[in-house]
N, C-alpha and C positions, 0 to 999 in steps of 0.2 A: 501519488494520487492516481487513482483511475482514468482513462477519458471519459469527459463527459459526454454524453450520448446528445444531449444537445446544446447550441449557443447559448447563455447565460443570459445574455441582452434580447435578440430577438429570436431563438426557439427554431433556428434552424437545425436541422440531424447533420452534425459534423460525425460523428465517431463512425458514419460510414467508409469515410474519407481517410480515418485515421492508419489503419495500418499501409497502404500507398505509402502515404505523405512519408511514414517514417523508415519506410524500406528506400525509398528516393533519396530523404536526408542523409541517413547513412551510405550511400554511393556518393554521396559529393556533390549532390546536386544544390543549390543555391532554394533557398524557400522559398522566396519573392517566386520563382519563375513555377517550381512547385505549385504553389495557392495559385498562381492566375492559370495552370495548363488543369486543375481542376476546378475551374470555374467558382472560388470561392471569394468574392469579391469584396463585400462588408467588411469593415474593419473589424467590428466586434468577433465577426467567424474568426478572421485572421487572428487576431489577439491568442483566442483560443487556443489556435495551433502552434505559433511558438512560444505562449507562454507556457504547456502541459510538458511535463518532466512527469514523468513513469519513474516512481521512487518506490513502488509495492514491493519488487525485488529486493530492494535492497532493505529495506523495512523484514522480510521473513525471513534473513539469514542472522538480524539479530534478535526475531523470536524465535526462534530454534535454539539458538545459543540459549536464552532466558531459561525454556524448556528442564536443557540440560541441567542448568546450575540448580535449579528450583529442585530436581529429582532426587539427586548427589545431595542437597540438603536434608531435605524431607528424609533420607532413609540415614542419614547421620543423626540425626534428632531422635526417630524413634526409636534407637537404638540405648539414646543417653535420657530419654524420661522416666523417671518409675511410678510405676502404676498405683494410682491412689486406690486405696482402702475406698471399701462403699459399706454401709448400713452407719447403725451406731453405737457410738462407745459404750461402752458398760462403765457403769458410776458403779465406783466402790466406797 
């Protein structure tokens, strides 16, 4: 999921906040102390921020994969169809 650019409930601009908050989390920083030293006070903003899990990444390593297999088919196939006759029969 992307962030969302803003709170769902009351339409505040959190995704400004967003890359902070997630450079902090990853040092080790506790969230609770995170959200209140960025003044982000409303539950609903909170929610926001640790409920978003950033899964894009991981989402376009198995389209790319897809990509492959789909191409490696397609040109297996072309290879074993034969090509239909076009106009029409002659009636004898």
């Amino acid at each position: 999921m992307l962030v969302p650019v803003r709170c769902f409930t009351c339409g505040f601009p959190i995704s400004i906040y967003w890359e902070e908050y997630k450079s902090r989390l990853s040092k080790g920083e506790d969230p609770e102390s995170i959200l209140n030293s960025l003044n982000i006070t409303r539950y609903c903003c909170r929610r926001m921020f640790i409920s978003t899990f950033e899964y894009i990444d991981e989402l376009l390593q198995y389209v790319k994969v897809k990509e492959k297999v789909e191409t490696k088919l397609t040109h297996s196939f072309e290879t074993e169809v034969p090509k239909k006759r076009r106009g029409r029969r002659k009636i004898k």
